[in-house]
N, C-alpha and C positions, 0 to 999 in steps of 0.2 A: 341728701344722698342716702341711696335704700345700701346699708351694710348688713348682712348675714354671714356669720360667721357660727362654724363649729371647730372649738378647740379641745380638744384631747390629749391626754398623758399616758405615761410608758403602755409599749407593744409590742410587739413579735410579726415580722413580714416576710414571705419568701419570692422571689421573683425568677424569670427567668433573663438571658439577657439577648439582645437583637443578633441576627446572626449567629454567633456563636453563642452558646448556653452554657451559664455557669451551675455546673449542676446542682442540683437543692443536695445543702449539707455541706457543700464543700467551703472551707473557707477562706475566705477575699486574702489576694497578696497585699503585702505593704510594699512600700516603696522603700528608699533609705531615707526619707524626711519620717517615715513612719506613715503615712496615711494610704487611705486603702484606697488599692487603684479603680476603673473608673469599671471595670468589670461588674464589681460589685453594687452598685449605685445603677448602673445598668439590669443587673439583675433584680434587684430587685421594685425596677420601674416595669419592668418584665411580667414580674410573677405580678403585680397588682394587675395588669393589665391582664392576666388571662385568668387573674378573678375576677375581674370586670366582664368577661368577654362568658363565662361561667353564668353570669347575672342575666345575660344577655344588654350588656351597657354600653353604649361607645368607649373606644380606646381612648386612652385621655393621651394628650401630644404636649413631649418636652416644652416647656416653656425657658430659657435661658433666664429669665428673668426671677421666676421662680426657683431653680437652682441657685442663682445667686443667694436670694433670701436665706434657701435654708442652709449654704455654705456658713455662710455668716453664723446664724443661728447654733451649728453644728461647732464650729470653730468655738465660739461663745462659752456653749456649755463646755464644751471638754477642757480648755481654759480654765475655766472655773469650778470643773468637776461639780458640775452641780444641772441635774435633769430639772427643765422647767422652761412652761411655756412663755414664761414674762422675765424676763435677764432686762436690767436697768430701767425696769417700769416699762417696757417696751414688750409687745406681741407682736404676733402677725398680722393682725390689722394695724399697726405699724412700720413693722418691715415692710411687707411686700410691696407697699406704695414706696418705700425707700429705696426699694430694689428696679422704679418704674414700670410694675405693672398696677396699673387701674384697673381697681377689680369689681365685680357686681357682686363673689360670693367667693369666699375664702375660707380655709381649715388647714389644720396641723396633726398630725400627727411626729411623738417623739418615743423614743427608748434609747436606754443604756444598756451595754456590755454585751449584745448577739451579737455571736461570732459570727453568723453566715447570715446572707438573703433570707433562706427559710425560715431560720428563727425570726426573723425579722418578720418577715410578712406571716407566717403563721401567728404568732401572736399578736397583731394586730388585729386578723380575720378572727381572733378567739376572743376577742376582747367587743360588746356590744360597740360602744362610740367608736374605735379607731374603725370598724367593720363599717359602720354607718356614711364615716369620710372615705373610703375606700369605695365605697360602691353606690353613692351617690349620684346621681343623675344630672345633679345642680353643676358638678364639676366640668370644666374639658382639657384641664391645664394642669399638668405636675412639675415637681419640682424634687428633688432626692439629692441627699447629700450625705456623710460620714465622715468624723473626727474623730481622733484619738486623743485621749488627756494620756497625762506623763507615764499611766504606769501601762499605758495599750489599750484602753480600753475603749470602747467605741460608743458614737451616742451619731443614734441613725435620728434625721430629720424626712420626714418628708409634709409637701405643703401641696394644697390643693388649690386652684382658682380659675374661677370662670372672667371672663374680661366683660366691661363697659360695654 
């Protein structure tokens, strides 16, 4: 089995969101569970997308499969208050086949505590590797997620993957 992977640590992203746009800066509602609603996760699959589109890259297209992953993932650390790409010996070329996708090439990007998309995605675009997952060519598949540990804080996931 041919695996390539690239995995990366803390980043900054901004997105925009389908339809309706969240605007860069503004920041994501919570729910009463606490978690940010789906605007925000939408945004910023958005804003990566029209830096991709920037690059001159194909749009990479939701994968449900891959949001699961990195719900999980996202849930995980904030749970645990602790940003990292391996939580119980376990990565992303772990999850994402746990999540059922089979993948040819797979990447991670994470951060803790941006409040908005833009910080979210701008720091990833300012950071070499998260930029490198971001606007890779190898990818077609994303996956974005967002959790809050107890005191609000948020720990963005997002995972990339091309299928079999």
């Amino acid at each position: 089995m041919n695996r390539w992977v690239v995995l990366l640590a803390v980043g900054v992203v901004g997105c925009s969101s389908t339809g309706e746009r969240l605007p860069r800066g503004q920041m994501p509602q919570r729910d009463t569970a606490g978690h940010f609603d789906a605007d925000a996760v939408q945004a910023v699959i958005n804003f990566t997308n029209e830096e991709r589109h920037k690059a001159r890259l194909p749009l990479l297209t939701v994968d449900p499969r891959l949001t699961d992953a990195a719900e999980r993932h996202a849930d995980r650390m904030a749970q645990r208050d602790r940003l990292s790409h391996s939580l119980d010996g376990r990565t992303v070329v772990d999850r994402v086949p746990s999540a059922g996708y089979e993948y040819r090439t797979v990447g991670e990007n994470i951060t803790w505590n941006q409040r908005t998309a833009t910080e979210v995605v701008d720091g990833w675009m300012a950071s070499k590797g998260h930029r490198r997952n971001m606007l890779s060519g190898d990818f077609t598949h994303i996956g974005v997620a967002v959790a809050t540990n107890a005191k609000g804080e948020p720990y963005w996931v997002q995972v990339f993957g091309s299928p079999k």
